[in-house]
OpenMM code with the backbone's topology and positions (N, CA, C; nanometers):
from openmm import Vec3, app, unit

residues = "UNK UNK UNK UNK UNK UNK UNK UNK UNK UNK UNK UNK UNK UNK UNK UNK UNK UNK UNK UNK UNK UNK UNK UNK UNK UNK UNK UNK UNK UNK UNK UNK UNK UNK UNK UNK UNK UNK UNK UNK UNK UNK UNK UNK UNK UNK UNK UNK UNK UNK UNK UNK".split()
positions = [
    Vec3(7.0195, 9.1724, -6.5439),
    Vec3(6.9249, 9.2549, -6.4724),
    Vec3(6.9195, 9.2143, -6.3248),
    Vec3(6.9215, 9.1040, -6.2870),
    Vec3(6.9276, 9.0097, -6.1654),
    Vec3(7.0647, 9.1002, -6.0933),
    Vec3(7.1783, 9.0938, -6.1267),
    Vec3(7.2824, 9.1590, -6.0419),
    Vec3(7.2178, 9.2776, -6.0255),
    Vec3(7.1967, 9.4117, -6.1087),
    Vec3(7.1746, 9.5382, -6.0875),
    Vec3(7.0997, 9.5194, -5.9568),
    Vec3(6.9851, 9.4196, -5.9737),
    Vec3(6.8851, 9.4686, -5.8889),
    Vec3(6.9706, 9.3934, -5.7491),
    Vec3(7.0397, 9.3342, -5.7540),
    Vec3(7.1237, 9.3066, -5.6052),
    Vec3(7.2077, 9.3874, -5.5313),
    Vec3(7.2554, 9.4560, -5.6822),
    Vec3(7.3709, 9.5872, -5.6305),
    Vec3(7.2515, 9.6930, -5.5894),
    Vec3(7.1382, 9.7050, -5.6000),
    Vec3(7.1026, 9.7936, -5.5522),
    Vec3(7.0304, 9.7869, -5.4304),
    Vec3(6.9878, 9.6527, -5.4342),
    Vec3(6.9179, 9.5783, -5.2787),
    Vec3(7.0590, 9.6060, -5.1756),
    Vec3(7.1530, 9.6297, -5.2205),
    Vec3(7.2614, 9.6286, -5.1022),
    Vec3(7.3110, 9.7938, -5.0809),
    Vec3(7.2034, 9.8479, -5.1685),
    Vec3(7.2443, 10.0130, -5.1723),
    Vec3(7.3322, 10.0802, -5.1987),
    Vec3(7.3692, 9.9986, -5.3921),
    Vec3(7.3983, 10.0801, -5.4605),
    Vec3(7.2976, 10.1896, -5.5786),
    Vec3(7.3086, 10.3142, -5.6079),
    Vec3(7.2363, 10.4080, -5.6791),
    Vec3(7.1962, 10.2705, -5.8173),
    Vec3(7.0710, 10.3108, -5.8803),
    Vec3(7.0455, 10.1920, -5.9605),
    Vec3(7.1353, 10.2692, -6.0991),
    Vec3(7.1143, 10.3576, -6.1389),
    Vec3(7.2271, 10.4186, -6.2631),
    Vec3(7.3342, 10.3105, -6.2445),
    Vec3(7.4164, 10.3600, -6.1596),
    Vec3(7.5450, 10.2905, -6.0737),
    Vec3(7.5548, 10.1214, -6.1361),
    Vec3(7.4611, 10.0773, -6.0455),
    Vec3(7.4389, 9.9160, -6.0612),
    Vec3(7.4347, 9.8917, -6.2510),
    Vec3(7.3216, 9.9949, -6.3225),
    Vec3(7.3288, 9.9337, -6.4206),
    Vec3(7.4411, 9.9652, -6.4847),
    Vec3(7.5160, 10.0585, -6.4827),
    Vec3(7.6485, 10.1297, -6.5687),
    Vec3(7.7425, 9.9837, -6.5137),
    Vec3(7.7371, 9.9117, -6.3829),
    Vec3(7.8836, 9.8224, -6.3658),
    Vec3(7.8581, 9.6919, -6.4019),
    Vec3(7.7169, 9.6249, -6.4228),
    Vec3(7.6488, 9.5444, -6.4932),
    Vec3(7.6858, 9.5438, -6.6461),
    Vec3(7.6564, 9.6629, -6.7047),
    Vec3(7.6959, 9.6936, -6.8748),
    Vec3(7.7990, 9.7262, -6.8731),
    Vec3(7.8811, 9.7529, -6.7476),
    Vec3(8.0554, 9.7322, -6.7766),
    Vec3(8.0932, 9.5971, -6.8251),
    Vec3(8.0618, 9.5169, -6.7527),
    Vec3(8.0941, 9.3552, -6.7316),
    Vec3(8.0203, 9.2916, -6.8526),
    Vec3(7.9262, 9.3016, -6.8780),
    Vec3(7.8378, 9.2568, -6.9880),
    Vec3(7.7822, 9.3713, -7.0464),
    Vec3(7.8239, 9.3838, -7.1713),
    Vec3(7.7964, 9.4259, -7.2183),
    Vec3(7.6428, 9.4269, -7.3298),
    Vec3(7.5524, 9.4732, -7.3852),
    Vec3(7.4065, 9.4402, -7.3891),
    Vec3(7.3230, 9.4327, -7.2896),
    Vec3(7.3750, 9.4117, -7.1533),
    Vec3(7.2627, 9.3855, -7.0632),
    Vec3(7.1575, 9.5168, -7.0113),
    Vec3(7.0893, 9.4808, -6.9403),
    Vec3(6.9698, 9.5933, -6.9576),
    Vec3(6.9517, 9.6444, -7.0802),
    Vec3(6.8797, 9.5703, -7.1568),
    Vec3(6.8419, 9.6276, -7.3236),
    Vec3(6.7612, 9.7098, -7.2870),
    Vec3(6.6012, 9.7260, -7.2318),
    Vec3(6.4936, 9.7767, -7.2689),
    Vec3(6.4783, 9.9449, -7.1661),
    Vec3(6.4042, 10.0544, -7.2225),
    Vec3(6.3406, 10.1009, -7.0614),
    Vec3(6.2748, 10.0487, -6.9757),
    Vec3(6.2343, 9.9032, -7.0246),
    Vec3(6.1362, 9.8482, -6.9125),
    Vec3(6.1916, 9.7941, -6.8331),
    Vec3(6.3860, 9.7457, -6.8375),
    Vec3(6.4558, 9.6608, -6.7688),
    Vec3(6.5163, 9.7728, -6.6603),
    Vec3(6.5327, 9.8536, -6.7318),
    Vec3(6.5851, 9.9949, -6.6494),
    Vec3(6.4581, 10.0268, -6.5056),
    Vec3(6.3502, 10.0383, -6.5756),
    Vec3(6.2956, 10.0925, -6.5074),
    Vec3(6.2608, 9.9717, -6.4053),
    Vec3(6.2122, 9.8495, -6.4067),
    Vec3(6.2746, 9.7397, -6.3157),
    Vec3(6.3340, 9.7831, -6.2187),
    Vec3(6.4633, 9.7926, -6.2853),
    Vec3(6.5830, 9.8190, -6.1539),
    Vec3(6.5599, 9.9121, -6.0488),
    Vec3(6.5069, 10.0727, -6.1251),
    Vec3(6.5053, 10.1887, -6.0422),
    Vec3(6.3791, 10.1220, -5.9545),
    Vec3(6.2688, 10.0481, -5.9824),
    Vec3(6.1688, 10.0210, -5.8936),
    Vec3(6.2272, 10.0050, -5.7360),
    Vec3(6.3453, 9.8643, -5.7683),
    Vec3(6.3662, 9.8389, -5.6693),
    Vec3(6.4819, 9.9092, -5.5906),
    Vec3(6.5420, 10.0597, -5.6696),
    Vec3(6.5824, 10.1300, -5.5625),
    Vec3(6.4979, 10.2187, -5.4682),
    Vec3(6.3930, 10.2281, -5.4942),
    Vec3(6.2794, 10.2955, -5.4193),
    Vec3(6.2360, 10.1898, -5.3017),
    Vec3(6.2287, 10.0564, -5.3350),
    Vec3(6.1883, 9.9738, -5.2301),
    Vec3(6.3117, 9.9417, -5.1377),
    Vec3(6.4167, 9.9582, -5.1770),
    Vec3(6.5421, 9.9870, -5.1113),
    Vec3(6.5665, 10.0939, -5.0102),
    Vec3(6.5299, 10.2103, -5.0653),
    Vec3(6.5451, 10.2762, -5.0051),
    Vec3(6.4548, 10.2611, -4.8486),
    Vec3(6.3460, 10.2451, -4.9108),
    Vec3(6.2070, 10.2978, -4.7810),
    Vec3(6.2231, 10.1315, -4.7166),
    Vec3(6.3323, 10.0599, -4.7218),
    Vec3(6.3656, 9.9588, -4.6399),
    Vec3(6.4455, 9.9992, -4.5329),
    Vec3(6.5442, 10.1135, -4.6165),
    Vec3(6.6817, 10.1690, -4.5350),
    Vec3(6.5931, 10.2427, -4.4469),
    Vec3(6.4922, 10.3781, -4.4829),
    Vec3(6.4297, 10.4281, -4.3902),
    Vec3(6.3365, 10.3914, -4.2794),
    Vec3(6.3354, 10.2850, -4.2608),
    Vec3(6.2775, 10.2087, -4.1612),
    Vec3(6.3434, 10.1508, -4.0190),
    Vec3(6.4707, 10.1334, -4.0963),
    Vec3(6.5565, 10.0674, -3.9799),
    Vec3(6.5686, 10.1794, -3.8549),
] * unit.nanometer
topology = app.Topology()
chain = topology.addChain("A")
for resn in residues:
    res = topology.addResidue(resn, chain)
    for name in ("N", "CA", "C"):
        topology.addAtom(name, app.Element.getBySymbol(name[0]), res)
């Protein structure tokens, strides 16, 4: 879960991050709650990007 949320701090789509995460490891992100985790922090990602 830790990578996704890096691939997406660096602005990748969080789908994205978790699909190349569960490429590599497989099981990871079990829950909707781990999912939804991730997408959190593409929203805080984003409105980081929109700031600059």
């Amino acid at each position: 879960m830790i990578a996704a949320r890096l691939l997406v701090e660096m602005g990748m789509p969080a789908a994205q991050a978790i699909a190349q995460v569960r490429a590599v490891r497989p099981g990871a992100i079990e829950t909707q709650a781990q999912e939804r985790h991730v997408q959190t922090h593409q929203a805080l990602g984003d409105a980081r990007v929109a700031r600059k």
